[in-house]
VEXDREN-136611 format. One record per residue (C-alpha): residue in three letters; z, x, y. Coordinates in steps of 0.5 Angstrom, whole numbers, plus 500, padded with zeros to 3 digits. Each point is the difference from the previous one (the first is absolute). Layout:
BEGIN
node bavo = ALA; w = Z; u = X; v = Y
...
//
This chain:
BEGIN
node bavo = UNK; w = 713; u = 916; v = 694
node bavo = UNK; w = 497; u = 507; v = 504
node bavo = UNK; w = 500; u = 499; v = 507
node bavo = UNK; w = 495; u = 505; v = 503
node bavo = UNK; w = 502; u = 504; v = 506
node bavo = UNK; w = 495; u = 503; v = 504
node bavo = UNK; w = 502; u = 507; v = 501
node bavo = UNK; w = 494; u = 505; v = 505
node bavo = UNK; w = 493; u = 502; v = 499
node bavo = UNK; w = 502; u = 506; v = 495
node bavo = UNK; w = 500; u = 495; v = 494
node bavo = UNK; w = 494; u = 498; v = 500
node bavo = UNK; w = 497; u = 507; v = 500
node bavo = UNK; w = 500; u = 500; v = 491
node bavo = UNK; w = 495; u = 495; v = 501
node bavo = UNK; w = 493; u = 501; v = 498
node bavo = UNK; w = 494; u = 499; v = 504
node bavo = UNK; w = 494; u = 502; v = 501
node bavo = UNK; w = 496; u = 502; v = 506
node bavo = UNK; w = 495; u = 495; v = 502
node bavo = UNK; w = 495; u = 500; v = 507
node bavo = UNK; w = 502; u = 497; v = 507
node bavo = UNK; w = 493; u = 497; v = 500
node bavo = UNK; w = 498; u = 493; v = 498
node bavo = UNK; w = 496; u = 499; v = 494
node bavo = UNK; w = 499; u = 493; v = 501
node bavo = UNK; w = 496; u = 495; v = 504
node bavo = UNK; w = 503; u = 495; v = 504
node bavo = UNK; w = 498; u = 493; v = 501
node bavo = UNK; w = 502; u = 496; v = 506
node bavo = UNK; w = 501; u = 494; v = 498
node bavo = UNK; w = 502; u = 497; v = 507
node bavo = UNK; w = 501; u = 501; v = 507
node bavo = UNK; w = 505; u = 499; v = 506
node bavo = UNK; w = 504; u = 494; v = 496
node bavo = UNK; w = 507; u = 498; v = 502
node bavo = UNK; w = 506; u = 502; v = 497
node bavo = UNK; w = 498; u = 503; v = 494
node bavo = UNK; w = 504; u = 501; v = 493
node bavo = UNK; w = 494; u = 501; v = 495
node bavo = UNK; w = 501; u = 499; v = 493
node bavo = UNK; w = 495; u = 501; v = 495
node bavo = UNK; w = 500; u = 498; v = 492
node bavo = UNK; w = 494; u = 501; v = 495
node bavo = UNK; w = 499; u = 496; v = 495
node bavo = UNK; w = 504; u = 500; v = 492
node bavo = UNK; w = 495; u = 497; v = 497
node bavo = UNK; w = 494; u = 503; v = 503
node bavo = UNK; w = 501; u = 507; v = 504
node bavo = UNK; w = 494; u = 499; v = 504
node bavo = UNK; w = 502; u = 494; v = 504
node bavo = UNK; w = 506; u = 502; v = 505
node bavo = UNK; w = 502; u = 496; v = 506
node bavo = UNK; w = 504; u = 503; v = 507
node bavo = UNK; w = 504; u = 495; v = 503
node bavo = UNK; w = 500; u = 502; v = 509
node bavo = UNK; w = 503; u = 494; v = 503
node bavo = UNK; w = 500; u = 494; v = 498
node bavo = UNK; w = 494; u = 497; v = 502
node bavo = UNK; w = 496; u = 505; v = 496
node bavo = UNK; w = 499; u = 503; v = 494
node bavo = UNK; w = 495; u = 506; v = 499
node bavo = UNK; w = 497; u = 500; v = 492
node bavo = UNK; w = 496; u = 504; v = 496
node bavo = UNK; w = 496; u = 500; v = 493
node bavo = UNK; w = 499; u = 507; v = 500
node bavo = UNK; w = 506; u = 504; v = 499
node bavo = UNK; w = 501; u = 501; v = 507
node bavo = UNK; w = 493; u = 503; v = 502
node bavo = UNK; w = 497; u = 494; v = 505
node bavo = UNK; w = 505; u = 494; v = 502
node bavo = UNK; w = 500; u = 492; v = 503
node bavo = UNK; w = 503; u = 498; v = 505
node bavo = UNK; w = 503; u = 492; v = 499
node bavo = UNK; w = 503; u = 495; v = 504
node bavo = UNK; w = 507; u = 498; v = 497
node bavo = UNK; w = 502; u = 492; v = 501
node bavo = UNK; w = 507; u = 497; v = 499
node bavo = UNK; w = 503; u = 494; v = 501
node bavo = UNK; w = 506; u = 503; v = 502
node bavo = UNK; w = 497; u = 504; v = 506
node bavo = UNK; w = 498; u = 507; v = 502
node bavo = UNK; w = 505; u = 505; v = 498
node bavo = UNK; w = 502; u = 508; v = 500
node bavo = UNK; w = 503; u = 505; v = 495
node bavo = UNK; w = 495; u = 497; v = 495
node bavo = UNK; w = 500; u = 504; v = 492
node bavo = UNK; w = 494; u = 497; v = 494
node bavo = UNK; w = 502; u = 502; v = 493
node bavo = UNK; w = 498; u = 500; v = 493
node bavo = UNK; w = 502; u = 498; v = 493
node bavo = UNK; w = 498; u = 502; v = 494
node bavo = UNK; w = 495; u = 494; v = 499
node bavo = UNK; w = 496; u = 502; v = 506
node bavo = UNK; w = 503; u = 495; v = 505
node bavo = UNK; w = 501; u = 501; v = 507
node bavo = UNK; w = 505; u = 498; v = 505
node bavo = UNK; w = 501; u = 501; v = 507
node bavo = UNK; w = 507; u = 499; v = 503
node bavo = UNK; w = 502; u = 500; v = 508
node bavo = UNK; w = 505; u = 497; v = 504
node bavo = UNK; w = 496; u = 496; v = 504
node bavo = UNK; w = 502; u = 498; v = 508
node bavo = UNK; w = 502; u = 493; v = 500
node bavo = UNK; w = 502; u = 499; v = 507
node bavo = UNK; w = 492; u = 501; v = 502
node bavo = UNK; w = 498; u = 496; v = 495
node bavo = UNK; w = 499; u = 492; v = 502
node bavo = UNK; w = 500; u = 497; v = 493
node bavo = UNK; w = 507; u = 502; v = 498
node bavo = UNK; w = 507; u = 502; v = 505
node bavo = UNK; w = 506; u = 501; v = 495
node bavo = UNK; w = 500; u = 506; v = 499
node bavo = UNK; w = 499; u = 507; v = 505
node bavo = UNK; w = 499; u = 504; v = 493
node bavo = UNK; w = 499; u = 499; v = 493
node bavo = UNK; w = 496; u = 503; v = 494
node bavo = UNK; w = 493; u = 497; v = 498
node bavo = UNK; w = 496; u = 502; v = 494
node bavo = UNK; w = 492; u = 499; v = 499
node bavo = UNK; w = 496; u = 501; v = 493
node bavo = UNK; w = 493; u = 503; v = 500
node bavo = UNK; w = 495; u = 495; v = 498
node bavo = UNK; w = 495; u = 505; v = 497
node bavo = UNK; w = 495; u = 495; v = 498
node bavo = UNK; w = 500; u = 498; v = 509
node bavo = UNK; w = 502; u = 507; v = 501
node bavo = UNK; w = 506; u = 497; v = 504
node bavo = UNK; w = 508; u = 499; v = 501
node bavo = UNK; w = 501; u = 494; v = 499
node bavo = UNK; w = 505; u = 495; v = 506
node bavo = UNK; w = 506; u = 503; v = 497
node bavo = UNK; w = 507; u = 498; v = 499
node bavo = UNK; w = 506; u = 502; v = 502
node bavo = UNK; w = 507; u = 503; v = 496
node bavo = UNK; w = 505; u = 496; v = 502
node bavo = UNK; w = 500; u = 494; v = 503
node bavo = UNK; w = 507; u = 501; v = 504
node bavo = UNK; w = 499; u = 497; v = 507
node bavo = UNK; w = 507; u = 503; v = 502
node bavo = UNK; w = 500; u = 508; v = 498
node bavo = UNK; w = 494; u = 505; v = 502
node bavo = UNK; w = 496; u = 505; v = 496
node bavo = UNK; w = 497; u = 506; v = 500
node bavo = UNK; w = 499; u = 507; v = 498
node bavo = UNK; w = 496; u = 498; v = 493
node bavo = UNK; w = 498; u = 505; v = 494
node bavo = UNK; w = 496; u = 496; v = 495
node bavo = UNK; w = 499; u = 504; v = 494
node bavo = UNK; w = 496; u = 497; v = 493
node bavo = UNK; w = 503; u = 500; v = 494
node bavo = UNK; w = 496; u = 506; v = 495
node bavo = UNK; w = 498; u = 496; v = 495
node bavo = UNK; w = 501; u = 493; v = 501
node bavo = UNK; w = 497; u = 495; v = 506
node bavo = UNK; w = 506; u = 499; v = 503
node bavo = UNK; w = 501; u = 503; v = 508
node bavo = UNK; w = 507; u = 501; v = 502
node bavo = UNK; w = 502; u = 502; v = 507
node bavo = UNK; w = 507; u = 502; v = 504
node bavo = UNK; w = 500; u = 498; v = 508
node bavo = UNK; w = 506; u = 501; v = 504
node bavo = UNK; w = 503; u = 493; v = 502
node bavo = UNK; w = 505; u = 498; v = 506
node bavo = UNK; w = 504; u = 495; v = 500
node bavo = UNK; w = 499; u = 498; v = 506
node bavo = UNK; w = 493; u = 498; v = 504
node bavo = UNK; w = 501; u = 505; v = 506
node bavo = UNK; w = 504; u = 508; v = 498
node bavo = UNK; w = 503; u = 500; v = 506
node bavo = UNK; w = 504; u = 492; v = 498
node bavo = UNK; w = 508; u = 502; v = 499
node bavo = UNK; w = 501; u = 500; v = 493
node bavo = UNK; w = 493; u = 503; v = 498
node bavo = UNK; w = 500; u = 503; v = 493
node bavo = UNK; w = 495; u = 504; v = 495
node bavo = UNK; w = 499; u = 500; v = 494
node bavo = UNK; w = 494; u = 502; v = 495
node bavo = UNK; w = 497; u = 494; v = 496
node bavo = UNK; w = 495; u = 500; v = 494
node bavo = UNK; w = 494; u = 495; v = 498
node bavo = UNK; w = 495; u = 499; v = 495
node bavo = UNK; w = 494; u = 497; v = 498
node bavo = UNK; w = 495; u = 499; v = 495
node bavo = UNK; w = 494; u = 499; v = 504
node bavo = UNK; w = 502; u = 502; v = 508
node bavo = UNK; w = 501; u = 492; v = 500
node bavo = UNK; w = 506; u = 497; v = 499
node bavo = UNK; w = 506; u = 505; v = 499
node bavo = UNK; w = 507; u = 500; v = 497
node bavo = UNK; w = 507; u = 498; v = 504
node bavo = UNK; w = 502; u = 508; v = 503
node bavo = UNK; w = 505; u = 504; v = 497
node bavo = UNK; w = 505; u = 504; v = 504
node bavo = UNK; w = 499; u = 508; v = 499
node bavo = UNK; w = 506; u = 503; v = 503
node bavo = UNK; w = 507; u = 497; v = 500
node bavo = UNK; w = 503; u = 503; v = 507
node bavo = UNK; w = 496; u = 497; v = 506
node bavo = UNK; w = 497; u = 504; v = 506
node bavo = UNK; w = 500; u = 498; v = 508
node bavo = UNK; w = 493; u = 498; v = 503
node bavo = UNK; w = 499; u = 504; v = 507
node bavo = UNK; w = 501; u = 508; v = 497
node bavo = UNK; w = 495; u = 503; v = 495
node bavo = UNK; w = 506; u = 505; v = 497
node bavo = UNK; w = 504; u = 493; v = 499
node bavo = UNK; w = 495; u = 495; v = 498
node bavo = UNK; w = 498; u = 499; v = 493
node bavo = UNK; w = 492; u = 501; v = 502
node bavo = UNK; w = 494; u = 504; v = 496
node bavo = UNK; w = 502; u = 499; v = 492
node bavo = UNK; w = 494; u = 501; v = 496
node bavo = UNK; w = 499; u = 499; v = 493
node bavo = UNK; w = 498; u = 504; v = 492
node bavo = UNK; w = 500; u = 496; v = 494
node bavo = UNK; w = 498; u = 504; v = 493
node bavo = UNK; w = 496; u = 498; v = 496
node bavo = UNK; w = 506; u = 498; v = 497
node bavo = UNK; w = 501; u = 494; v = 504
node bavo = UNK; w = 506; u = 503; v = 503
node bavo = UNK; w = 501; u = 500; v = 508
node bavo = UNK; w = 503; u = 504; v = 505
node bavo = UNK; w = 501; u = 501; v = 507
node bavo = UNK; w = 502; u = 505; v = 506
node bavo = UNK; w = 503; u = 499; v = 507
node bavo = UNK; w = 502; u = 504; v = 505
node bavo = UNK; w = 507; u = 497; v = 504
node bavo = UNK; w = 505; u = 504; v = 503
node bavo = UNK; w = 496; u = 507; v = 500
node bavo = UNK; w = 500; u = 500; v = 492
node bavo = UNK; w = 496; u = 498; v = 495
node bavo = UNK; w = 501; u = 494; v = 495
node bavo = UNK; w = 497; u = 497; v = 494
node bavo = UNK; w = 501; u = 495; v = 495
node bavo = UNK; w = 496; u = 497; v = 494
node bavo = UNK; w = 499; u = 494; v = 495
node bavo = UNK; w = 498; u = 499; v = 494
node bavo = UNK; w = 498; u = 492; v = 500
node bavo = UNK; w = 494; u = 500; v = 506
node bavo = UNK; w = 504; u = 500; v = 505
node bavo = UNK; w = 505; u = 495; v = 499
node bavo = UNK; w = 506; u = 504; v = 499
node bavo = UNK; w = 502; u = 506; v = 503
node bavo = UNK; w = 506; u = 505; v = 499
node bavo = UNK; w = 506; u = 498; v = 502
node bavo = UNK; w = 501; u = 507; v = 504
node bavo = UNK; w = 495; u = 503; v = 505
node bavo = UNK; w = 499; u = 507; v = 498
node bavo = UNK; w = 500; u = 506; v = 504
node bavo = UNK; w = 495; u = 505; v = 498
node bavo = UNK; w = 500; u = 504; v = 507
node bavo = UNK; w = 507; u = 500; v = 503
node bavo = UNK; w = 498; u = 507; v = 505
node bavo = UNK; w = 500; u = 497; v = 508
node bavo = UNK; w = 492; u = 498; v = 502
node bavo = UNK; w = 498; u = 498; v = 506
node bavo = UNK; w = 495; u = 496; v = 499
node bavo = UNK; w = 498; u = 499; v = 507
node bavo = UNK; w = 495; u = 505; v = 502
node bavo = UNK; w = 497; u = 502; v = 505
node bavo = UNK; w = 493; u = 504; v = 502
node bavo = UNK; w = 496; u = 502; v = 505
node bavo = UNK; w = 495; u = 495; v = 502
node bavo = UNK; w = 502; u = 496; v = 495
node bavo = UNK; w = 504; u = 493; v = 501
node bavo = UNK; w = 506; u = 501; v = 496
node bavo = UNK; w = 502; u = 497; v = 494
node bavo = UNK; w = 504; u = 500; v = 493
node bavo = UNK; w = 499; u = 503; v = 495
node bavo = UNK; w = 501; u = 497; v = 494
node bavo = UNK; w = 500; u = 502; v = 493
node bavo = UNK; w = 494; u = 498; v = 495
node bavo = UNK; w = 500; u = 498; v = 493
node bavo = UNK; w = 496; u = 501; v = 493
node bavo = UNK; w = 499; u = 502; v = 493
node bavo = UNK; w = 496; u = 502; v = 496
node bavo = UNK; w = 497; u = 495; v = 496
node bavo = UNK; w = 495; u = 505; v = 495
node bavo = UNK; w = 501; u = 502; v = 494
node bavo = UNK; w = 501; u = 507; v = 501
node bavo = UNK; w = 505; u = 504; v = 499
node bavo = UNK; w = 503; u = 498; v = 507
node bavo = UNK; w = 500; u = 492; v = 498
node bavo = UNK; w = 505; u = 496; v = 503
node bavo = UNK; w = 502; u = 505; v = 507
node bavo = UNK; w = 502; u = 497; v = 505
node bavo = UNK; w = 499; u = 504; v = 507
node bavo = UNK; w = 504; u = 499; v = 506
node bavo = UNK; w = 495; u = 502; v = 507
node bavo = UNK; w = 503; u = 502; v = 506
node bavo = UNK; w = 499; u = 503; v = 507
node bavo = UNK; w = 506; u = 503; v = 505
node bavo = UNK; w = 502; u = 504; v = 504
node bavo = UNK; w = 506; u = 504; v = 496
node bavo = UNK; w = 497; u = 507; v = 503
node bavo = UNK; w = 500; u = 498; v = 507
node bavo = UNK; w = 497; u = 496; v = 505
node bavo = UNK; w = 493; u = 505; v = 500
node bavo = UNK; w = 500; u = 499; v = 493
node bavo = UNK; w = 497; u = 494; v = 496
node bavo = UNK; w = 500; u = 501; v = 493
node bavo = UNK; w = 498; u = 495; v = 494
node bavo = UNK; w = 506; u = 500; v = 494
node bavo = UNK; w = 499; u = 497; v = 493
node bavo = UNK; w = 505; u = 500; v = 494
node bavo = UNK; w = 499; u = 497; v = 494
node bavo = UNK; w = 504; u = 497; v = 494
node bavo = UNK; w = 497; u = 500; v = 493
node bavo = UNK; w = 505; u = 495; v = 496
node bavo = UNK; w = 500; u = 493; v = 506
node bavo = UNK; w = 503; u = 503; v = 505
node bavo = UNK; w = 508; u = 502; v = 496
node bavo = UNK; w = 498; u = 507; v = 502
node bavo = UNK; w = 496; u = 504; v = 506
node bavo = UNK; w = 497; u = 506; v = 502
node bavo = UNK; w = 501; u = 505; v = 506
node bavo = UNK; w = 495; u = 498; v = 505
node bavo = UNK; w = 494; u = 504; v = 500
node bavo = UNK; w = 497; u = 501; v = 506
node bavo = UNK; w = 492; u = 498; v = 500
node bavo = UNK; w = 496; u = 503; v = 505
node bavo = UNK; w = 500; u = 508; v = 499
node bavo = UNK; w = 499; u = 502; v = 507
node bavo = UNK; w = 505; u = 504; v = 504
node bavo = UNK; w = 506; u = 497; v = 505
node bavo = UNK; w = 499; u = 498; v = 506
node bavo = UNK; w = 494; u = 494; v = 500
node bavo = UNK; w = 500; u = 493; v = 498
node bavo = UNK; w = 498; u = 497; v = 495
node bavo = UNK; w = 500; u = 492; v = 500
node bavo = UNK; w = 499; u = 493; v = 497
node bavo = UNK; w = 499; u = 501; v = 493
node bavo = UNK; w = 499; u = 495; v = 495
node bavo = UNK; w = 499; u = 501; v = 493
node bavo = UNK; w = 496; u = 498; v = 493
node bavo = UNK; w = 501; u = 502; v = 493
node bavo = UNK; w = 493; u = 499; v = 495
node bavo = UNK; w = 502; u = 496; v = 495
node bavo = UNK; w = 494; u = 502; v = 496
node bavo = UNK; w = 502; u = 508; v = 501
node bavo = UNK; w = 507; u = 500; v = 503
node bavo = UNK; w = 499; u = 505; v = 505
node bavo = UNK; w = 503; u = 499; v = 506
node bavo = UNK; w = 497; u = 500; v = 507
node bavo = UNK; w = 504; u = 499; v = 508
node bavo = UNK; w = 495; u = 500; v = 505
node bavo = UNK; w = 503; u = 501; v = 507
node bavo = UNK; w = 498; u = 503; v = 508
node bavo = UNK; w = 501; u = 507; v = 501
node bavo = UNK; w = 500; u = 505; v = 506
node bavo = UNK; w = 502; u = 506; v = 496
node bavo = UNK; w = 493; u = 503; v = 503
node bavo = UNK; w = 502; u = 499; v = 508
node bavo = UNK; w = 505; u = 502; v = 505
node bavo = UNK; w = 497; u = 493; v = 504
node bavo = UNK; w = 500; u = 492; v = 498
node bavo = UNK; w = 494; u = 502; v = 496
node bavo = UNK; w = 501; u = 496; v = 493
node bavo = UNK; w = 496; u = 501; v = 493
node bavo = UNK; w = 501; u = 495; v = 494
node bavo = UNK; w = 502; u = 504; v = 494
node bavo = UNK; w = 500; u = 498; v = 492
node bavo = UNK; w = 505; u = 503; v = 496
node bavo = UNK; w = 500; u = 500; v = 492
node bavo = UNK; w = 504; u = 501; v = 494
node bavo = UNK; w = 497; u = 500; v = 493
node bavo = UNK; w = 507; u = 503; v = 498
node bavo = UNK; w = 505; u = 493; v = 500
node bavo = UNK; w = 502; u = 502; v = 507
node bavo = UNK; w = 503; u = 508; v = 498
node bavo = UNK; w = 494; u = 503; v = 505
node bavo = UNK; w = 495; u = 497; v = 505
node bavo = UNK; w = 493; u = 503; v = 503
node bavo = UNK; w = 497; u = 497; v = 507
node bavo = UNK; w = 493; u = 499; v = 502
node bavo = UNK; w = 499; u = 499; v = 507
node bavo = UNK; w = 496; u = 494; v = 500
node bavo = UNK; w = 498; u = 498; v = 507
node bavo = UNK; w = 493; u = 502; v = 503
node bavo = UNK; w = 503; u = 502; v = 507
node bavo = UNK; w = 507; u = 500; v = 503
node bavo = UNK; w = 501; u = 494; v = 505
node bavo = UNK; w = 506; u = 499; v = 505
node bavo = UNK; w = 503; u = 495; v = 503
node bavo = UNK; w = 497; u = 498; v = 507
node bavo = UNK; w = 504; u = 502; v = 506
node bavo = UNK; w = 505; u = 495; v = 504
node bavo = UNK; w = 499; u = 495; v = 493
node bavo = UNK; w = 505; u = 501; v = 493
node bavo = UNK; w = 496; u = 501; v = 494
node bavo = UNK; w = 502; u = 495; v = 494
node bavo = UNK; w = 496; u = 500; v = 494
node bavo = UNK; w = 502; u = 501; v = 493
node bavo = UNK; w = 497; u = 502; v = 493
node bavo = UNK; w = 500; u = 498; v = 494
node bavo = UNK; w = 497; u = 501; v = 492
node bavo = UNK; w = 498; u = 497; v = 494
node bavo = UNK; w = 498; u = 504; v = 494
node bavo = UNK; w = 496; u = 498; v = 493
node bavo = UNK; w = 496; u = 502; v = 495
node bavo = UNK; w = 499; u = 507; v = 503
node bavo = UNK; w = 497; u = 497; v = 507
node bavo = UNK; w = 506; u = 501; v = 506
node bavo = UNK; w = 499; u = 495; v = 506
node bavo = UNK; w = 503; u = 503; v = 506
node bavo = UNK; w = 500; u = 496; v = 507
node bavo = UNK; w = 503; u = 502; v = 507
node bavo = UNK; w = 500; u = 499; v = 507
node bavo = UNK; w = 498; u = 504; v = 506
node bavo = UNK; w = 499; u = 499; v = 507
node bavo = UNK; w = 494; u = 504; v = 502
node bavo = UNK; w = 497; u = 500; v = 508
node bavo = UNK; w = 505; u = 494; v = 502
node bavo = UNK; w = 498; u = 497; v = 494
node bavo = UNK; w = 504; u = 497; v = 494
node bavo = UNK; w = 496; u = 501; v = 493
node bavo = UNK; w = 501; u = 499; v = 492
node bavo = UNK; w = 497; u = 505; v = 496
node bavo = UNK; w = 501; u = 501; v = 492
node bavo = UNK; w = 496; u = 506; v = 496
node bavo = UNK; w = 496; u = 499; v = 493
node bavo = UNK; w = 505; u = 505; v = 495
node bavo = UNK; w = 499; u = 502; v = 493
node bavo = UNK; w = 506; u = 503; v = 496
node bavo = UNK; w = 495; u = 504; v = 497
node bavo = UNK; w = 497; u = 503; v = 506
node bavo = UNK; w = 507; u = 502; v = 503
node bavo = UNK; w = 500; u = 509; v = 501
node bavo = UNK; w = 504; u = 503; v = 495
node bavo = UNK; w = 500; u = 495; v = 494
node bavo = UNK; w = 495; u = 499; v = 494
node bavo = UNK; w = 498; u = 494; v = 497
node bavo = UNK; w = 502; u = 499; v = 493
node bavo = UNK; w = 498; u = 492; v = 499
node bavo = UNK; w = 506; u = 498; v = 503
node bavo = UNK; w = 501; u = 502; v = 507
node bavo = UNK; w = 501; u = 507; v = 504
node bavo = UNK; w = 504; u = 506; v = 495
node bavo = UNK; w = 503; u = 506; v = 502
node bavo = UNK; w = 496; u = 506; v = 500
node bavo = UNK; w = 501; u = 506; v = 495
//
């Protein structure tokens, strides 16, 4: 297996890019105002590209039923309580599933558990979730840490979640490790499979076995990454989760601190993001490890994919995605990869265009298998955290049929907000339409 180096910033002069305007193109919708601890996550519909569904905190979800153009707020009910770090997800068949960890110890009907996984599905015809039920029902373990993940051809969802074998990370003896579960209908789910064979600690995110999202090929293979001791590992399973490797695989061995710290924003980890490209292109089948560190310094956040074409045996060098000169922050990305297409889209917050906290929200797209990315800033005006207080939100994406939905966080006037923009792969600068998505100029 090649273990990629990072070496400098020289290597990623052979790149090709192209020179695309500052300005945002696109209009922002707010979807809403002054929430509480946001971690947006946002999904369109598989079967039907027009129906996308945000999820903001747990006790709302926001839809739309024009690609984007106007939005719906909702109020979301659940028998396991109000919660936080919400995420909704698609499959093939135009299912919906919303997953949160819910707070239990503020909910008056249940007390075991401080933190467990809970999935609700979306009744179209009520044009709600349903109650919901939780993964796992073990009373002396807690959970957390979910990245749901729909089967590409089948009904079924799958999701990893980090699992402490204890109620409280702090208890003696506290262990954590990764766990798989699956389910046809986001109803009843499958006895969990342990990923990783060597367990982490609880109490430190370099140590813990946190954050392992999950890619499935239209193959049926599965596969994951992790962060853990400032390296990256990855495993896989051929049998739906059930059975792992007997072996972790590093995939990146050179040091990262995954602790990062920004001004203005809350200090947090970043970990590595996983998918694949599940077109039929001429890139089927890549698998894309995302990430952000601060390798070339504490003033310069940069954001790193590497890519493996035959199910993680072999990895490239890391390319480095955003194209502007060191010494700015670029941060919180996420990634998605159009199954219809296989183009590739990270979207992240950028400050390449100030020398304050003043954040813009960026879109960066590869048409090339990850060999070379382009960037649109998509925000219609910076914002910046507001004084005395730590900015926490993040971005995320999902990407269909040539329709790309991104959703961020800002904090505008003392104000925290929710925001997307209604973008179309053939409306991005720089590419023609050929049928099936943007295309290189000639």
């Amino acid at each position: 297996m090649f273990q990629g180096v990072m070496k400098n910033k020289m290597f990623i002069s052979i790149i090709v890019t192209l020179s695309i305007p500052a300005y945002s193109q696109y209009k922002n919708v707010k979807l809403v105002e002054q929430t509480t601890n946001p971690r947006p996550t946002i999904t369109i519909n598989k079967k039907n590209a027009e129906n996308i569904v945000a999820g903001i905190v747990a006790e709302s979800f926001v839809i739309s039923n024009d690609g984007g153009k106007t939005w719906n707020e909702k109020t979301l009910k659940s028998l396991s309580g109000s919660g936080f770090y919400p995420y909704v997800v698609s499959n093939s068949k135009g299912s919906l599933f919303y997953f949160h960890v819910p707070d239990i110890l503020n909910n008056s009907n249940t007390g075991e558990l401080p933190y467990r996984i809970a999935c609700q599905n979306y009744l179209q015809e009520e044009t709600m979730f349903s109650p919901g039920t939780f993964i796992e029902n073990n009373s002396e373990v807690a959970q957390r840490n979910a990245w749901p993940l729909a089967h590409p051809k089948k009904n079924s969802v799958f999701v990893s979640y980090t699992q402490f074998n204890k109620k409280e990370k702090n208890e003696p003896g506290c262990q954590s490790n990764i766990f798989v579960s699956k389910s046809m209908n986001g109803n009843k789910w499958s006895s969990p499979s342990q990923v990783n064979k060597n367990s982490g600690g609880c109490e430190n995110y370099d140590n813990t076995m946190a954050n392992a999202p999950l890619a499935i090929g239209t193959d049926g293979k599965m596969y994951s990454a992790w962060a853990h001791e400032k390296k990256i590992y990855f495993d896989r399973s051929y049998d739906d989760g059930n059975t792992w490797l007997d072996t972790d695989l590093t995939v990146f061995k050179k040091p990262i601190d995954w602790s990062i710290e920004i001004p203005g924003v809350q200090s947090y980890t970043s970990l590595p993001l996983l998918s694949i490209d599940n077109s039929n292109g001429l890139f089927k089948g890549t698998l894309y490890l995302l990430w952000a560190d601060q390798s070339m310094g504490k003033d310069d956040t940069d954001i790193w994919i590497i890519r493996s074409r035959n199910h993680g045996d072999y990895w490239s060098e890391p390319v480095r995605v955003n194209k502007d000169e060191p010494g700015k922050h670029q941060f919180h990305p996420w990634i998605s990869v159009d199954p219809t297409n296989g183009n590739v889209y990270v979207v992240y917050y950028d400050r390449r265009n100030y020398d304050n906290l003043q954040t813009d929200v960026y879109l960066a797209y590869s048409v090339d298998g990850g060999n070379s990315f382009d960037e649109v800033k998509i925000s219609e005006s910076p914002f910046s955290p507001e004084t005395g207080k730590i900015f926490n939100g993040t971005c995320h994406i999902d990407a269909h049929d040539g329709l790309i939905a991104p959703i961020w966080t800002q904090n505008d006037n003392g104000k925290t907000s929710i925001w997307t923009a209604h973008i179309e792969a053939k409306n991005l600068p720089h590419r023609e339409n050929d049928g099936s998505g943007p295309s290189r100029k000639k």
